[in-house]
One Martini backbone bead per residue (centre of mass of N, CA, C, O) as a GRO file, in nm:
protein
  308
    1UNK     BB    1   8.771  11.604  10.457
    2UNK     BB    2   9.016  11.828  10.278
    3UNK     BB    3   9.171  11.939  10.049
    4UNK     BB    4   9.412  12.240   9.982
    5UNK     BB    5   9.550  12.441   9.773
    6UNK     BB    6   9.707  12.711   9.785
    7UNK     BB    7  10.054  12.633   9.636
    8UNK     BB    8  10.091  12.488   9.318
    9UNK     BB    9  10.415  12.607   9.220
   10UNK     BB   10  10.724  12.640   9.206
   11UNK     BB   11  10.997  12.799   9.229
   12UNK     BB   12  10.860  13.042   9.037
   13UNK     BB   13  10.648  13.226   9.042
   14UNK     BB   14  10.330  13.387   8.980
   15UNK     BB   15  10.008  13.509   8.894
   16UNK     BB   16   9.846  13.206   8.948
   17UNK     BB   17  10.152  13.072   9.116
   18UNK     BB   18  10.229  12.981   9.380
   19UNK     BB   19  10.398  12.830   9.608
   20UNK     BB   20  10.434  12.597   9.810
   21UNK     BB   21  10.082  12.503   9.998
   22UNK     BB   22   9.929  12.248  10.216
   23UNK     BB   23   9.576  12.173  10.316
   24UNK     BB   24   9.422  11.945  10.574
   25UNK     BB   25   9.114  11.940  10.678
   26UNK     BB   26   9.060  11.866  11.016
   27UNK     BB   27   8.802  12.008  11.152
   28UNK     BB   28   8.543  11.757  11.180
   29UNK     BB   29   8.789  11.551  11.306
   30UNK     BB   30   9.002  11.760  11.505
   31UNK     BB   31   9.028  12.056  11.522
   32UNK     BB   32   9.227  12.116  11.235
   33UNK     BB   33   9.465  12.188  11.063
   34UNK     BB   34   9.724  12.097  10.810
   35UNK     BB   35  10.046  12.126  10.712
   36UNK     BB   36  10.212  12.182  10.376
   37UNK     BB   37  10.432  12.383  10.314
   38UNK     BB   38  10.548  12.775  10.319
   39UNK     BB   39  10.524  12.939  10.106
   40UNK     BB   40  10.561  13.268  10.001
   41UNK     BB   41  10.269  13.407  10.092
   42UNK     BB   42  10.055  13.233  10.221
   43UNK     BB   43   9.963  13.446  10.425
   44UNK     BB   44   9.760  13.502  10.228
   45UNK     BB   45   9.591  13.327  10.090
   46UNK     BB   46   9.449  13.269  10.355
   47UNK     BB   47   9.280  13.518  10.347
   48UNK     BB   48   9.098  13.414  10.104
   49UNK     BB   49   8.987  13.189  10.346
   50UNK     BB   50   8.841  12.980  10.610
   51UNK     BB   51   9.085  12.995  10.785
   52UNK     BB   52   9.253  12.932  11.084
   53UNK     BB   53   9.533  12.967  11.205
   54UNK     BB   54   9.503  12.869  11.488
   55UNK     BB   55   9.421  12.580  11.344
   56UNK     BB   56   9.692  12.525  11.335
   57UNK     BB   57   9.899  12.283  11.486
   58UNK     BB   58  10.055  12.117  11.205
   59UNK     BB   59  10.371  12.109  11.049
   60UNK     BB   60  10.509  12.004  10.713
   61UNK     BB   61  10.803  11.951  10.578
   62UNK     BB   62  11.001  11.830  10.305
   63UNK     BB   63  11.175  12.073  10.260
   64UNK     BB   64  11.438  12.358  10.231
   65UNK     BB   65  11.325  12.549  10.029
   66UNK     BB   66  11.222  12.811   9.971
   67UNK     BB   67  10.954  12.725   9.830
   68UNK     BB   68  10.882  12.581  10.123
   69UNK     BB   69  10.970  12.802  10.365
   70UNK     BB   70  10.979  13.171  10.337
   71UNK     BB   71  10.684  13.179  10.503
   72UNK     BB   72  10.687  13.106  10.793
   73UNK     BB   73  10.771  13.333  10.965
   74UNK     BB   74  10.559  13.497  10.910
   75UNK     BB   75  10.305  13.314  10.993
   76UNK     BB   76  10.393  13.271  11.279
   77UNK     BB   77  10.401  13.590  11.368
   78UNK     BB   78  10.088  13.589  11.292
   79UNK     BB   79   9.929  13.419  11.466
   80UNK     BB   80   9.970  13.582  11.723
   81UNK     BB   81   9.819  13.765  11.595
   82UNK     BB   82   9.532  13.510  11.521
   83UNK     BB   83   9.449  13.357  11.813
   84UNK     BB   84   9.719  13.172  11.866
   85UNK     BB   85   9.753  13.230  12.169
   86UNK     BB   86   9.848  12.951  12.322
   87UNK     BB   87   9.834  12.720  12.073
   88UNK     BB   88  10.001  12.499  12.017
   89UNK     BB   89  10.270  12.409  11.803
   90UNK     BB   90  10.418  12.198  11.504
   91UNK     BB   91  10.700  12.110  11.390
   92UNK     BB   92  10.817  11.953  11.062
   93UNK     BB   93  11.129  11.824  10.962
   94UNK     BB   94  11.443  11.876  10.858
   95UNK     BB   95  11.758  11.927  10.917
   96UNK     BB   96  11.744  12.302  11.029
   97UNK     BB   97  11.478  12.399  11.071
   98UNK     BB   98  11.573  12.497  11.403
   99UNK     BB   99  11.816  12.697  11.317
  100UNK     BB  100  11.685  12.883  11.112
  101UNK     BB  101  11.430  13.010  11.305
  102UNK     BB  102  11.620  13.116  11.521
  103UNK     BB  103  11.826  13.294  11.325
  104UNK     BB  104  11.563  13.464  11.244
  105UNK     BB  105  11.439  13.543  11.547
  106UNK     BB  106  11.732  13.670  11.632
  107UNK     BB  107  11.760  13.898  11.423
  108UNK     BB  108  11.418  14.004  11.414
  109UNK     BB  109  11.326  14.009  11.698
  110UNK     BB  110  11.121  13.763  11.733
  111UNK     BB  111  10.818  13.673  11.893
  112UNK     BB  112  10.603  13.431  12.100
  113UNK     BB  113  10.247  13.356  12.209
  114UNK     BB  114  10.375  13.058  12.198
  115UNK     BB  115  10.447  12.740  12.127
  116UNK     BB  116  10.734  12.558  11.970
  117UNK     BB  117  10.777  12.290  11.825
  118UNK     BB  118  11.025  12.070  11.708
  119UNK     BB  119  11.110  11.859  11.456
  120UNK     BB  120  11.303  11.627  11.323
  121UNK     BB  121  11.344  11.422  11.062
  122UNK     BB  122  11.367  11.101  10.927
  123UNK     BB  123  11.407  10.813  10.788
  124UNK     BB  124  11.131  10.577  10.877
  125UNK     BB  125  10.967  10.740  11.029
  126UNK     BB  126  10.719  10.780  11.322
  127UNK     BB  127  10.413  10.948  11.387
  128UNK     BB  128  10.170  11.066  11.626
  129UNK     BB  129   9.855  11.208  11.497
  130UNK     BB  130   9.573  11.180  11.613
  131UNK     BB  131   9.455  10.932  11.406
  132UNK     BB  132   9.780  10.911  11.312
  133UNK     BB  133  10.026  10.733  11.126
  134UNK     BB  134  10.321  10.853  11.028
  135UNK     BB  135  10.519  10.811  10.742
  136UNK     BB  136  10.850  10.826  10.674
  137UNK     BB  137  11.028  10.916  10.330
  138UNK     BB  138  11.292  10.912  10.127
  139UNK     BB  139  11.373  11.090   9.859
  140UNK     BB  140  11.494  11.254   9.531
  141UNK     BB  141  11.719  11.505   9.607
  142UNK     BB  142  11.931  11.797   9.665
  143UNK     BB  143  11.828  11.722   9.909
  144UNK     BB  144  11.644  11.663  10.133
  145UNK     BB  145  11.339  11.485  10.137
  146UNK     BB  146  11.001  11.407  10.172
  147UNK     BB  147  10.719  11.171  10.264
  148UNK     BB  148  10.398  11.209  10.391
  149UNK     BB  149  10.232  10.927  10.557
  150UNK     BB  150   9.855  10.898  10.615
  151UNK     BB  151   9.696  10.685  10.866
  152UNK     BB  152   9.399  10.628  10.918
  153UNK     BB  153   9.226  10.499  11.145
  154UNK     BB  154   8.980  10.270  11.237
  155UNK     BB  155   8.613  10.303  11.249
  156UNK     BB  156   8.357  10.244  11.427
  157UNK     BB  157   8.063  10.151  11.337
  158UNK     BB  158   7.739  10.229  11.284
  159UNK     BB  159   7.472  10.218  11.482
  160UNK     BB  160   7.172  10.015  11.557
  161UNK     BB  161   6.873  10.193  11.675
  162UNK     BB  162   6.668  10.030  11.580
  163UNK     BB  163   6.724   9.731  11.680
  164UNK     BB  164   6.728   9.808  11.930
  165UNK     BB  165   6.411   9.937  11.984
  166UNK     BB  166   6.297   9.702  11.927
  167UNK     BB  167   6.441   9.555  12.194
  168UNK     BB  168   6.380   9.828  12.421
  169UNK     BB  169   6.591  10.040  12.342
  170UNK     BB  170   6.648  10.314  12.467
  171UNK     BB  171   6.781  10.607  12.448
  172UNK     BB  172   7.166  10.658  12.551
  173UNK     BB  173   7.402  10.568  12.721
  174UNK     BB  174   7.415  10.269  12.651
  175UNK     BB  175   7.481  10.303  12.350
  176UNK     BB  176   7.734  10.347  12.382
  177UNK     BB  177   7.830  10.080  12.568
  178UNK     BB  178   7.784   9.883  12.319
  179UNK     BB  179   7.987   9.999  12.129
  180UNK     BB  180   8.244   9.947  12.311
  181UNK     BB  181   8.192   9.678  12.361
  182UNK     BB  182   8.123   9.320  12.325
  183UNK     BB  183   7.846   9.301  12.568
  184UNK     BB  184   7.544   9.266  12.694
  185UNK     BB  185   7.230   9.315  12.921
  186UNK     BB  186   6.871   9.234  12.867
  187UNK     BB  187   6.635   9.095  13.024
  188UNK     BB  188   6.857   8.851  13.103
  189UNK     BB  189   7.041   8.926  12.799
  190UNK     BB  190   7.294   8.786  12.588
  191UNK     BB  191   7.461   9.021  12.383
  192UNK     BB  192   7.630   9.137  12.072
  193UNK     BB  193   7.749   9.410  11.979
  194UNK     BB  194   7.821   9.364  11.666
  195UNK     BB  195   7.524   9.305  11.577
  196UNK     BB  196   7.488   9.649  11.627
  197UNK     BB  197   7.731   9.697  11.402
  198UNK     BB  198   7.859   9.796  11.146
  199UNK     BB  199   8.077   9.850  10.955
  200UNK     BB  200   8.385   9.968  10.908
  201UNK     BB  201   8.565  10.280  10.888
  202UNK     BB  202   8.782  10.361  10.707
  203UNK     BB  203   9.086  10.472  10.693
  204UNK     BB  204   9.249  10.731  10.558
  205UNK     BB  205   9.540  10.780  10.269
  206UNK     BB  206   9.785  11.017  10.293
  207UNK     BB  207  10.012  11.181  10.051
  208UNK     BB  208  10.299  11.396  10.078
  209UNK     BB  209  10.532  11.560   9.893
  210UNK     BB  210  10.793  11.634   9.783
  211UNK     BB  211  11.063  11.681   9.603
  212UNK     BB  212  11.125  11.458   9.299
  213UNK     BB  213  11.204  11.196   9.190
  214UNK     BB  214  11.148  10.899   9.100
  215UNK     BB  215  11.027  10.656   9.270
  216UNK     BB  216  11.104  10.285   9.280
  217UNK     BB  217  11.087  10.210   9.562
  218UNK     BB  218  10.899   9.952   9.729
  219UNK     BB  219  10.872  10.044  10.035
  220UNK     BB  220  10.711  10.271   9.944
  221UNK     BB  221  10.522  10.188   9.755
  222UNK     BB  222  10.334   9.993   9.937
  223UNK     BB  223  10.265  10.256  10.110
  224UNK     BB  224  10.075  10.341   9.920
  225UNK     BB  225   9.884  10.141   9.880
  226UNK     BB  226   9.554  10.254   9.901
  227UNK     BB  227   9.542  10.560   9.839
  228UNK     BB  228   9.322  10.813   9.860
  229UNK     BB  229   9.572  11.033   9.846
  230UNK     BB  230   9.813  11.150   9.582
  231UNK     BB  231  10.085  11.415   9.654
  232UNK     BB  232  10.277  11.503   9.330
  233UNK     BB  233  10.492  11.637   9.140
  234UNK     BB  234  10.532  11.849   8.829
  235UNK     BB  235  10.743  11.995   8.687
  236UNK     BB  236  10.702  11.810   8.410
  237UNK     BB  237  10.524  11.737   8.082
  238UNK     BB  238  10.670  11.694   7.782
  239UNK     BB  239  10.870  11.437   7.776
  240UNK     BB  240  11.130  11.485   8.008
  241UNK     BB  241  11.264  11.297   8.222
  242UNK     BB  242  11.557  11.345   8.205
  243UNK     BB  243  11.551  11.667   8.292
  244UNK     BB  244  11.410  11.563   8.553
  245UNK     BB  245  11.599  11.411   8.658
  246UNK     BB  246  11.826  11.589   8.675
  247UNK     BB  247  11.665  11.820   8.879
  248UNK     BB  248  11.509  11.651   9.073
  249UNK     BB  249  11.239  11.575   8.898
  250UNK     BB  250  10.913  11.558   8.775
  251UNK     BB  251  10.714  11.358   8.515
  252UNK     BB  252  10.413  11.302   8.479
  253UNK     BB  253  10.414  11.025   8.333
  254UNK     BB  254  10.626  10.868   8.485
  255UNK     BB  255  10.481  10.889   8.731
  256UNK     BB  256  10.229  10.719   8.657
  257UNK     BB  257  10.387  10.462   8.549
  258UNK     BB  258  10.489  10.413   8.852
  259UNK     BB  259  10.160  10.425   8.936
  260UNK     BB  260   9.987  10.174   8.794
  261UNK     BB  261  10.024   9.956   9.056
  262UNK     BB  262   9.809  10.139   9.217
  263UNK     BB  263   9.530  10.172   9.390
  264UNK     BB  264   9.449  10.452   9.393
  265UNK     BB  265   9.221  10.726   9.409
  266UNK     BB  266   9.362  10.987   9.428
  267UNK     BB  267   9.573  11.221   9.223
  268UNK     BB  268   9.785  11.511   9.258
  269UNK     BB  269   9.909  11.765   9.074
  270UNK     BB  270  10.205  11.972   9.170
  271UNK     BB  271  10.448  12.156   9.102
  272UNK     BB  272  10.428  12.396   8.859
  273UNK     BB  273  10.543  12.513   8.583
  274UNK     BB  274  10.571  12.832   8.411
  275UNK     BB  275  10.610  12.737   8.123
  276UNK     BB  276  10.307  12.662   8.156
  277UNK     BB  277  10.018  12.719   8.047
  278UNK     BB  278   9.675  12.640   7.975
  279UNK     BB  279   9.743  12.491   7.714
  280UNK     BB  280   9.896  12.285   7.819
  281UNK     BB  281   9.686  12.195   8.076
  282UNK     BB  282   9.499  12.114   7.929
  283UNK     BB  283   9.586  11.946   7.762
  284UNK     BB  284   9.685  11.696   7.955
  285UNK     BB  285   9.412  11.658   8.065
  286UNK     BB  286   9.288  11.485   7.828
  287UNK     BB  287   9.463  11.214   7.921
  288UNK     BB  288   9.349  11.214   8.207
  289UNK     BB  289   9.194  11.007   8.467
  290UNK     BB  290   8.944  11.138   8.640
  291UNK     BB  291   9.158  11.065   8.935
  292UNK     BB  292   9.353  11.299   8.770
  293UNK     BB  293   9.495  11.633   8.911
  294UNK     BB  294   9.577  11.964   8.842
  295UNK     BB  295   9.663  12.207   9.068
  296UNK     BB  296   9.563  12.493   9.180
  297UNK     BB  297   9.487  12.771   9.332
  298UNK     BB  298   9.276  12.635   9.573
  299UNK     BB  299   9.186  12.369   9.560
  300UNK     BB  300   8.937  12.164   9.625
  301UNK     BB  301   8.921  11.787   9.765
  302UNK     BB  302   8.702  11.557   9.893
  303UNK     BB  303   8.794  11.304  10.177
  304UNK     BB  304   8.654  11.055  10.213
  305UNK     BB  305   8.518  10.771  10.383
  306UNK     BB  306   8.514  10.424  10.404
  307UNK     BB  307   8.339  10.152  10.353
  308UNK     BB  308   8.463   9.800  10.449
   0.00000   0.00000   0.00000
């Protein structure tokens, strides 16, 4: 599993970063790739990748902001002709975002060779998605905005198959069934499963947000803690805090220390401001540790799985 980012640029685009796009690989592990979402000219970018839109089943909105959803219609329309006929689509979104896309489709007589469903989400709301429980989170922006946290379930360790051979247990069908079980019978002889099984293998937390001030509700901070990446707004950089909370954005130093007492493995900031160049996100880089990075459009991080 891997994140990619898109487009890493906040409202208004540049000739280096596009509006944000956020793509989850969970090729490997799901044979799907999970967007999160689709600013303007995504399906662009993605020509540039090894994505494969058919593969793409699973769309999250943060919130309606253009520079978050007006790629989307392009991309729908663009999927039916690039292998997606017939592979059923799901939209996550705020409340609105199947009236906007209906009244797209409607005026633009654009249609679809493929299932589309909408979900509208709501706060506090869970969603089950292949082995994740998603949790919804509303944040602090001028319209409703949400972060969505995934958290994928706990792996069953890997099977000792030396252990098992040394005890006459030749490969096959049998080794699933003891990894499955509780215990097993060989040669007259009741063995424990769990003895012949490694540690389990932790799933793994990861939140992408939406447009936001800084949140310090507890509750939110809580589900964060142990994220294995948490992607997250900066559209502010120079120690301007409240002017980013003015806009309800928010300000690289105050995120870091909001989330200072979080146990986090790594933190990316994206929706970044087209007035910092690179010698302003240099500078910024040489202060930051090195599990925070600031994302450009393709960046690619990946978000391995931990033996727990």
């Amino acid at each position: 599993m891997k994140l990619i980012v898109l487009g890493s640029g906040a409202g208004l685009p540049s000739k280096d970063r596009n509006t944000q796009s956020i793509i989850l690989d969970c090729v490997d592990e799901y044979n799907e790739y999970i967007l999160f979402d689709v600013g303007e000219a995504t399906q662009h970018r993605i020509l540039n990748t090894h994505i494969k839109p058919s593969k793409i089943k699973n769309i999250f909105i943060t919130h309606l902001h253009g520079d978050h959803i007006f790629g989307l219609p392009g991309f729908l329309s663009s999927r039916a002709f690039q292998g997606g006929q017939n592979i059923p689509l799901t939209i996550y979104g705020p409340k609105g975002i199947e009236e906007w896309l209906e009244s797209t489709f409607s005026v633009s007589k654009s249609t679809l060779n493929y299932d589309l469903n909408i979900v509208e989400v709501e706060a506090d709301m869970k969603i089950a998605l292949n082995n994740f429980d998603v949790s919804v989170h509303e944040l602090e922006h001028g319209i409703e905005s949400f972060v969505y946290i995934l958290k994928e379930k706990d792996k069953i360790g890997e099977l000792n198959s030396a252990a098992l051979k040394d005890l006459g247990i030749p490969p096959g069908p049998i080794y699933s069934d003891i990894k499955r079980g509780e215990s097993f019978e060989f040669e007259g002889q009741i063995y424990e499963s769990k003895d012949f099984i490694g540690d389990k293998i932790k799933g793994r937390k990861i939140a992408i947000h939406g447009d936001t001030r800084v949140v310090s509700r507890q509750a939110y901070l809580d589900d964060l803690k142990g994220a294995d990446l948490i992607v997250h707004e900066a559209t502010f950089f120079q120690d301007e805090s409240q002017k980013a909370h003015d806009y309800f954005h928010s300000e690289i130093n105050h995120v870091l220390d909001n989330f200072k007492d979080l146990s986090y493995k790594i933190l990316v900031f994206v929706h970044i401001s087209n007035r910092y160049d690179d010698a302003d996100i240099d500078l910024v880089k040489t202060n930051l540790k090195d599990n925070v990075f600031i994302a450009h459009d393709y960046f690619e991080l990946p978000i391995p799985r931990n033996v727990q």
